[in-house]
C-alpha positions in Angstrom: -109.4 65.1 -60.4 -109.6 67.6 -58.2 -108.8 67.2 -54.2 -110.0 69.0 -51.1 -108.4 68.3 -47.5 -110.7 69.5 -44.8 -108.7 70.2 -41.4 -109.2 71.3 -38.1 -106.7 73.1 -36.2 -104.4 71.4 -33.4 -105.8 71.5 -30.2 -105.7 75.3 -29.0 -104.7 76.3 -25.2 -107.0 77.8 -23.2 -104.2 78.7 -20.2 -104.9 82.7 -20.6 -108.6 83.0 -20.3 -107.8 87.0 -21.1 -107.2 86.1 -24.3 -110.3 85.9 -27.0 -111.2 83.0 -29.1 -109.6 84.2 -32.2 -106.3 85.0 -30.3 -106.0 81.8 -28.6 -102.6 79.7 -29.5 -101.9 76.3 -29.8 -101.1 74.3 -26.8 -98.1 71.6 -26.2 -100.3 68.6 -27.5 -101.2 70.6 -30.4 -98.1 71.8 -31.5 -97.3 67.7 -31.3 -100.0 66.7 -32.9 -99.9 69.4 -36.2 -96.4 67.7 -36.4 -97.2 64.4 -36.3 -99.7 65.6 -39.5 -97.1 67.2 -41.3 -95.1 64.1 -41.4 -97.8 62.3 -42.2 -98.4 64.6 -45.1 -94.9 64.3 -45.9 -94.7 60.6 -46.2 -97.7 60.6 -48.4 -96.3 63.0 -50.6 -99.3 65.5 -50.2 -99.1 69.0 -52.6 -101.7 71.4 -52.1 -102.0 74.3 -54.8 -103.8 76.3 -52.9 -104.6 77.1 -48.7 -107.5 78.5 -47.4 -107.3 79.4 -43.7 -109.1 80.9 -41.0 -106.9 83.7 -39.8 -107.2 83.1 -36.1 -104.2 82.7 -34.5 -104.0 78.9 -34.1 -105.5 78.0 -37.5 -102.3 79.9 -39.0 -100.4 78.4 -36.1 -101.2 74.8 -37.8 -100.3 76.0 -41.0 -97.3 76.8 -40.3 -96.6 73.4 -38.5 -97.9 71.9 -41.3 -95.9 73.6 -44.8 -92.7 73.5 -42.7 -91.7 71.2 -44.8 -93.7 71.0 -47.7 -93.6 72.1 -51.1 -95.1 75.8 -50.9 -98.7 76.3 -52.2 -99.3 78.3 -55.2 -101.1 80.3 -53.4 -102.6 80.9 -49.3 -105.6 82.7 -49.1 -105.8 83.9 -45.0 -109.4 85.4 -43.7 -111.3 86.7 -40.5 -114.2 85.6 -43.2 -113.6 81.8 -42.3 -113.5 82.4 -38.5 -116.6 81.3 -37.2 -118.2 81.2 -40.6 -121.2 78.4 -41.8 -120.1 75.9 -44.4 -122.3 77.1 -47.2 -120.1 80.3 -47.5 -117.2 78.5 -47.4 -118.5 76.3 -50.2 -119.1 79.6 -52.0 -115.9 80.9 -51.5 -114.2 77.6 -52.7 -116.7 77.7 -56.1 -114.7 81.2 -56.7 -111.6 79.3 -56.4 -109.9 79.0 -60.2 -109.6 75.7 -62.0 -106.2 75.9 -62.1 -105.8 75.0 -58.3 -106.2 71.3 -58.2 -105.6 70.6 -54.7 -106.9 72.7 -52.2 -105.8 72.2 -48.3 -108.6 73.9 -45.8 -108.0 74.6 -42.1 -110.9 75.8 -40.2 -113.0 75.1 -37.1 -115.7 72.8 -35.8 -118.4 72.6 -36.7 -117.8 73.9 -39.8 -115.7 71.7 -40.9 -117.9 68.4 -40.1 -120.7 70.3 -42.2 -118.7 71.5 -45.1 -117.8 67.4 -45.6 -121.4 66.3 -44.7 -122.8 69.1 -47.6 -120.1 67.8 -50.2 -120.0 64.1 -50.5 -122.6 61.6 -51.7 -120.9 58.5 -50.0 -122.1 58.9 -46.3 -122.9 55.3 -45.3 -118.8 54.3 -45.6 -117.3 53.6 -41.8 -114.9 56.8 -42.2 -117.9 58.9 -42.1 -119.1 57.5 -39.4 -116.2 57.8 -37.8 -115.6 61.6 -38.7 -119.2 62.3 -38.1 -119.0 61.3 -34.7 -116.7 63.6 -34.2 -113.9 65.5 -36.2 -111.0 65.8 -33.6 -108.7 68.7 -33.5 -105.8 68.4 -36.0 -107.5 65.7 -37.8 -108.3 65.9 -42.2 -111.1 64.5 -44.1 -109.6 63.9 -47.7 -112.2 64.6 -50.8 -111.7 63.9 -54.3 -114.2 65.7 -56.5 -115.1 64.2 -60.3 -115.8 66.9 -62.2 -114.7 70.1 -64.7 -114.4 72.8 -62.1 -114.7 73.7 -58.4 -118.4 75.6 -59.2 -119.7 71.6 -59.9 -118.4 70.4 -56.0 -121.8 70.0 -54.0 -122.6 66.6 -53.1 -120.0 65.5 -55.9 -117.4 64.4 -53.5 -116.0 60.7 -52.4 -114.5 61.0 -48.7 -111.7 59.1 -49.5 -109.5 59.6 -45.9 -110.6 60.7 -42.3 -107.6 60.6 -40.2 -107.0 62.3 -37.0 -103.3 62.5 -35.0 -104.2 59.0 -32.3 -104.6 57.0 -35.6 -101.2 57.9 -37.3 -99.7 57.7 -33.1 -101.7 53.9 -32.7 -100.1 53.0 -36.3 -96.2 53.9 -34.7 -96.8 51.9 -32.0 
């Protein structure tokens, strides 16, 4: 079985407007929310082999959030080529990926990361796609498990098995 978690970065600040796109940081609710999704991750037990993430400053921002406390990835792979970047590249980029990386944690940005799930999986009619098609809030992780021999074999292959964003693990505290 092979696993791909499709994230979003936490919510980014836009308080310096001097600042470009790619250097933009996270911002208070962010930093909260990426958190909130590490514990998450934490509590579920969640290993990823290998990272691929945008290297703009808050995708790598999350990331950190996020492994604080987790078992360290095989290996992080950290690109300008996934800023901004369509989801068929970033399919092609994940085919490249060896078969010995089971698990493989993305964090990118919209839209590409509502397309990369809508050109992977074959189950689009369940609620959580809905749901994530609607829209694929910041900090939030579609969770795809893949049936096959090797990450070449992933389009249209996957089930979306999870779609959860930071309000739903917040609502499920309360």
């Amino acid at each position: 079985m092979y696993e791909l978690y499709v994230m979003r970065h936490a919510k980014s600040s836009w308080s310096d407007l001097n600042l470009s796109d790619f250097e933009r940081p996270l911002n208070g609710r962010g930093k909260k929310n990426a958190k909130l999704m590490r514990e998450f991750f934490v509590k579920k037990k969640f290993i990823f082999d290998y990272v691929m993430v945008s290297s703009s400053k808050r995708t790598e921002k999350t990331l950190k959030i996020i492994l604080k406390k987790l078992s360290k990835p095989k290996k992080i792979f950290s690109s300008k080529k996934l800023y901004l970047t369509n989801e068929q590249k970033i399919i092609d980029m994940i085919k490249k990926v060896s078969n010995k990386y089971k698990s493989i944690l993305l964090i990118n940005h919209e839209p590409t990361v509502r397309n990369l799930v809508r050109e992977l999986i074959k189950n689009n009619n369940s609620n959580i796609y809905k749901l994530l098609n609607y829209k694929f809030s910041t900090c939030a992780y579609a969770k795809i498990n893949f049936n096959i021999n090797n990450w070449k074999e992933i389009t249209n292959k996957g089930i979306l098995k999870e779609f959860v964003r930071p309000k739903d693990i917040q609502a499920s505290k309360e």
